[in-house]
MMTF fields as JSON, N, C-alpha, C and O atoms, coordinates in Angstrom:
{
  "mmtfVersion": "1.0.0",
  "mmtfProducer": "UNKNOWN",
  "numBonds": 259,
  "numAtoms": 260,
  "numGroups": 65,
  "numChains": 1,
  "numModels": 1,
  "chainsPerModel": [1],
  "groupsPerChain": [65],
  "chainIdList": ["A"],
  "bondAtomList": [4, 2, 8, 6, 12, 10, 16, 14, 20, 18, 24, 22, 28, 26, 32, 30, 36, 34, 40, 38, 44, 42, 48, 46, 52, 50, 56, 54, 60, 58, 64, 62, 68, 66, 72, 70, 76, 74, 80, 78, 84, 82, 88, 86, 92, 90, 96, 94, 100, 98, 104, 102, 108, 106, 112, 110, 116, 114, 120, 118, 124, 122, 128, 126, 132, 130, 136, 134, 140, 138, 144, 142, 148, 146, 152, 150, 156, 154, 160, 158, 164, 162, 168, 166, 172, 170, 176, 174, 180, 178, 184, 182, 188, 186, 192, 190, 196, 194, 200, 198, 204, 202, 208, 206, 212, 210, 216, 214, 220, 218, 224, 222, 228, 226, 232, 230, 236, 234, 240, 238, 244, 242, 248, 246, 252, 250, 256, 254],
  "bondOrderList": [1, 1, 1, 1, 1, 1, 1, 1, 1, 1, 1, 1, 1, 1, 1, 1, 1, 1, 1, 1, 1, 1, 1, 1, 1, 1, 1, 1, 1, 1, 1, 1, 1, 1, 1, 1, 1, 1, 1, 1, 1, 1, 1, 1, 1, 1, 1, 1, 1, 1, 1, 1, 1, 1, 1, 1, 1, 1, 1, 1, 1, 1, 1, 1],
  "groupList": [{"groupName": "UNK", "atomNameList": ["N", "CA", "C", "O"], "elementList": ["N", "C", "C", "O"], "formalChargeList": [0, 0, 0, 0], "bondAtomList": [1, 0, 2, 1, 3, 2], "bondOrderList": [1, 1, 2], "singleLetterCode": "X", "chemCompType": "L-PEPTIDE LINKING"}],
  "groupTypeList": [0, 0, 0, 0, 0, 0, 0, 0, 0, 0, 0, 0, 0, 0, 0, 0, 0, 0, 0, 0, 0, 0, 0, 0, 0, 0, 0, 0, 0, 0, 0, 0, 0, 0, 0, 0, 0, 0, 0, 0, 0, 0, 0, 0, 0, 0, 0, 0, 0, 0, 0, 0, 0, 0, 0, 0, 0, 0, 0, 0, 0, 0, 0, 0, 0],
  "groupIdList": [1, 2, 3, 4, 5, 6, 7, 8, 9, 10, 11, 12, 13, 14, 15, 16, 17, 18, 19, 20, 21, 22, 23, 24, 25, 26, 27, 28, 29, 30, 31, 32, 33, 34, 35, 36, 37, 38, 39, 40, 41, 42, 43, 44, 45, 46, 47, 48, 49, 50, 51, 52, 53, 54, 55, 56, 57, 58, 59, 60, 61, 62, 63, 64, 65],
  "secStructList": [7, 7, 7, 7, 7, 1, 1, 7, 7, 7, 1, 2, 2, 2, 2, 4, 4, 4, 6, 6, 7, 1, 7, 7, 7, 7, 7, 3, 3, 7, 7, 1, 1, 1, 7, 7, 7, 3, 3, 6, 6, 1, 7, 7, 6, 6, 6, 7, 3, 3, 6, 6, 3, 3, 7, 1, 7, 7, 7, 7, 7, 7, 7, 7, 7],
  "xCoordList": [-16.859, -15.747, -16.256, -17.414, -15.837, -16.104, -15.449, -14.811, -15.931, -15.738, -14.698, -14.479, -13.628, -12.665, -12.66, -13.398, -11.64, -11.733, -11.829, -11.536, -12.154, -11.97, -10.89, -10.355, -10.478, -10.004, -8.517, -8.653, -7.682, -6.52, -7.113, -8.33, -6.92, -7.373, -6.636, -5.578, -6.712, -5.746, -5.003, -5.239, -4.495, -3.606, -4.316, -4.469, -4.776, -5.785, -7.136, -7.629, -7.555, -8.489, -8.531, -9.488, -7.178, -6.965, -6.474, -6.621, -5.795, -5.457, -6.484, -6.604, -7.523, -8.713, -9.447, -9.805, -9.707, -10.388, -9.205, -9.569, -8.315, -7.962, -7.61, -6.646, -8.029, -7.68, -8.621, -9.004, -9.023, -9.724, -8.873, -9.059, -7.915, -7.11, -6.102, -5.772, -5.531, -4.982, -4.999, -6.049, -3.986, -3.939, -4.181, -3.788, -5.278, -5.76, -5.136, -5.264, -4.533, -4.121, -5.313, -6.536, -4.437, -5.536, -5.72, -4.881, -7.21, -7.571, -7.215, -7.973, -5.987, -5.749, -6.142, -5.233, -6.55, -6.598, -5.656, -4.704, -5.745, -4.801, -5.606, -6.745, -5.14, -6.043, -5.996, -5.011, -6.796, -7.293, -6.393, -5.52, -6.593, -5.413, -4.031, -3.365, -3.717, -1.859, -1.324, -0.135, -2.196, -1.579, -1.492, -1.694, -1.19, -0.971, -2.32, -3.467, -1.185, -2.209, -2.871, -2.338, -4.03, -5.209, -6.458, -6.669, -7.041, -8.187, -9.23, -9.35, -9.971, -11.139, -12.497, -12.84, -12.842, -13.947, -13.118, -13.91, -12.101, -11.363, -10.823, -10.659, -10.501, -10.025, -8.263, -7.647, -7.88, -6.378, -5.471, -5.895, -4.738, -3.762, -2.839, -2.276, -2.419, -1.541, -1.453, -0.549, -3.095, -3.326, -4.848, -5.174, -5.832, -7.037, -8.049, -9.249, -7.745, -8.869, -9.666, -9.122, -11.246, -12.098, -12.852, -13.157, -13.16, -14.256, -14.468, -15.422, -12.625, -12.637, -12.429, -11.921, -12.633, -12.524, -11.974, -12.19, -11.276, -10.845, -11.469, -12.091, -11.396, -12.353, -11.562, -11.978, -10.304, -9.881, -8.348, -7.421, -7.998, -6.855, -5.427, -5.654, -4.346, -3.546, -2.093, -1.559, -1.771, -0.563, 0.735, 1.13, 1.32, 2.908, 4.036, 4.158, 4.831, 5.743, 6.98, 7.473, 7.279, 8.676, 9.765, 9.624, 11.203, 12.324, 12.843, 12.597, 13.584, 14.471, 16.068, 16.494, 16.773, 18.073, 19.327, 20.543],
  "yCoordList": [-54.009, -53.151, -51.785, -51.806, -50.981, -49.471, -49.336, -50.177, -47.841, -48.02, -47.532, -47.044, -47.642, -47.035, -46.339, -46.611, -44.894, -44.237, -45.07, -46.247, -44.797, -44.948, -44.185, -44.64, -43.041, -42.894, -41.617, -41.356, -41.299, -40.394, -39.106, -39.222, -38.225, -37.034, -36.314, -36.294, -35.176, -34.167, -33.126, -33.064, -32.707, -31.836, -30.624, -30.1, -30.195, -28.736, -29.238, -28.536, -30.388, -30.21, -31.058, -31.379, -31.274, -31.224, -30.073, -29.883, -29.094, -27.703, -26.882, -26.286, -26.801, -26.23, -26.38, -25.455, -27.979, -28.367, -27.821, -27.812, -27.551, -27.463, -25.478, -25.012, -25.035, -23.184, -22.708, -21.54, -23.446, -22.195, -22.78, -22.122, -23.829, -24.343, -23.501, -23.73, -22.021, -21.679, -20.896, -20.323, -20.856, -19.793, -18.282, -17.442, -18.592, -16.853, -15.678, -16.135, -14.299, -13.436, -13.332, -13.472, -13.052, -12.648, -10.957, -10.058, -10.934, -9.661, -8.649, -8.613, -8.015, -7.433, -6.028, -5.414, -5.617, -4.076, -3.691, -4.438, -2.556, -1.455, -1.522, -1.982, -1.111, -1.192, 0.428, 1.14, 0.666, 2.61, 3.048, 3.904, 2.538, 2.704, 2.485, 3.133, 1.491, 1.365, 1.246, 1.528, 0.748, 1.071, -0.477, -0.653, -1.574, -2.764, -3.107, -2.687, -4.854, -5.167, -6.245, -7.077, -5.993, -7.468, -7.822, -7.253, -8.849, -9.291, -8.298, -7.927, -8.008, -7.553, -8.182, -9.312, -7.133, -7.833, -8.284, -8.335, -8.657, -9.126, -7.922, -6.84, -8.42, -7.212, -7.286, -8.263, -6.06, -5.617, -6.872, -6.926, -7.488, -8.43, -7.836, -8.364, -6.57, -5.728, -4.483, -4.078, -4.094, -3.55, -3.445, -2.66, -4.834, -5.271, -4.216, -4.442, -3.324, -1.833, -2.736, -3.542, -2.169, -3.298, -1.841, -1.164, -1.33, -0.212, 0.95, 1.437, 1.352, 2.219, 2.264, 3.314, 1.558, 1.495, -0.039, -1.101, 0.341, -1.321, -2.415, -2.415, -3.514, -4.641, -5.518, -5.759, -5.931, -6.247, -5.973, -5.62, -6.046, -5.711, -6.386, -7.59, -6.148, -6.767, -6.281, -5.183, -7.646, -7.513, -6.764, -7.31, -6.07, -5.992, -7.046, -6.959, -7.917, -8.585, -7.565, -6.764, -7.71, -7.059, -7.526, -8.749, -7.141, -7.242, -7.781, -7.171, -8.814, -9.503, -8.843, -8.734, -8.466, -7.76, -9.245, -9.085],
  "zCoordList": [81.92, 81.577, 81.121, 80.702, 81.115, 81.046, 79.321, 78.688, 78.876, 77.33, 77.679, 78.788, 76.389, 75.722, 74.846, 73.899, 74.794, 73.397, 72.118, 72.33, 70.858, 69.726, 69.136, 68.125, 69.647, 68.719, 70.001, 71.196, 69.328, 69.897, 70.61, 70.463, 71.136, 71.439, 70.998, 71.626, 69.536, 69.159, 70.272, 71.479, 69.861, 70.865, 71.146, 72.249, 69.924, 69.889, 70.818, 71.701, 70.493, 71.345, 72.787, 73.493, 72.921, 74.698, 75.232, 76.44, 74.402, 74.657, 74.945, 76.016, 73.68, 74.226, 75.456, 76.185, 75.69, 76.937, 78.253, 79.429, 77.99, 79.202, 78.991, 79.598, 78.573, 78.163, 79.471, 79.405, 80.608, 81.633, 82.653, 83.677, 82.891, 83.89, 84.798, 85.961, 83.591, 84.138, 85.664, 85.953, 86.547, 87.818, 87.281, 86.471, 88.5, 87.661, 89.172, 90.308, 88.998, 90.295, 91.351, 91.341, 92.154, 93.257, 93.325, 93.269, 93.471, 93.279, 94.981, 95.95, 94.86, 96.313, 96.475, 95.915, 96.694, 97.389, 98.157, 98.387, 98.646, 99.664, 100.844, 100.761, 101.947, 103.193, 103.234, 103.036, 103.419, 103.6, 104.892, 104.748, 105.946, 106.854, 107.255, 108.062, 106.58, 106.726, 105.631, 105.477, 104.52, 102.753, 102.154, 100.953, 103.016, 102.747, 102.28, 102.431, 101.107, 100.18, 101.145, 101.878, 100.934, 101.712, 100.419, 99.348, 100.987, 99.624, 100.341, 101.509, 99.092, 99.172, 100.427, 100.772, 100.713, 102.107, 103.019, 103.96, 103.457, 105.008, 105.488, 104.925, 106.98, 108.132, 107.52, 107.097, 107.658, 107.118, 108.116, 109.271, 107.918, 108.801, 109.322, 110.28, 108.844, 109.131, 110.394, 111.124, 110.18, 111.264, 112.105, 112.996, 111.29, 112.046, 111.353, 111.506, 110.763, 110.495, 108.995, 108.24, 108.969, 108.388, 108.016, 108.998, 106.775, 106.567, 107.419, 108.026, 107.16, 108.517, 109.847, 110.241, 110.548, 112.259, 112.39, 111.807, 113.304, 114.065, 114.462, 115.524, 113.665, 114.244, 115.402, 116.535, 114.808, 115.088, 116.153, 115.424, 117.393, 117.974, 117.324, 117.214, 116.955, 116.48, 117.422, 117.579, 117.93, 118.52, 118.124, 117.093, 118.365, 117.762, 118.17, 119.392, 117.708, 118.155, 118.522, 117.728, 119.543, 119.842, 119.195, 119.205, 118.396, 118.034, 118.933, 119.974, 119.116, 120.086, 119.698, 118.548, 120.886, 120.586, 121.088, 120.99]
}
């Protein structure tokens, strides 16, 4: 059999143990070329541009009427 506590776990110190759990933001930037927010280091999703120049081609979807 595996041990068991001895004893309760206070509240303060299951609060403490758990004080780095929280969701932390995501750190976004601006893309230098179309203004939209993207993460740091990836190609813009918005318009493919990566440190300046286009890495990537990005489709436009057409509006359906």
């Amino acid at each position: 059999m595996a041990p068991q506590p001895k004893r309760k776990v206070s509240q303060g110190r299951r609060n403490r143990r758990r004080a780095h759990d929280a969701l932390k933001l995501r750190n976004l930037t601006s893309c230098s070329n179309c203004g939209s927010m993207r993460l740091p280091h990836t190609v813009c999703a918005n318009c493919g541009h990566y440190q300046g120049r286009e890495v990537v081609a990005v489709k436009k979807e057409k509006k359906q009427e």
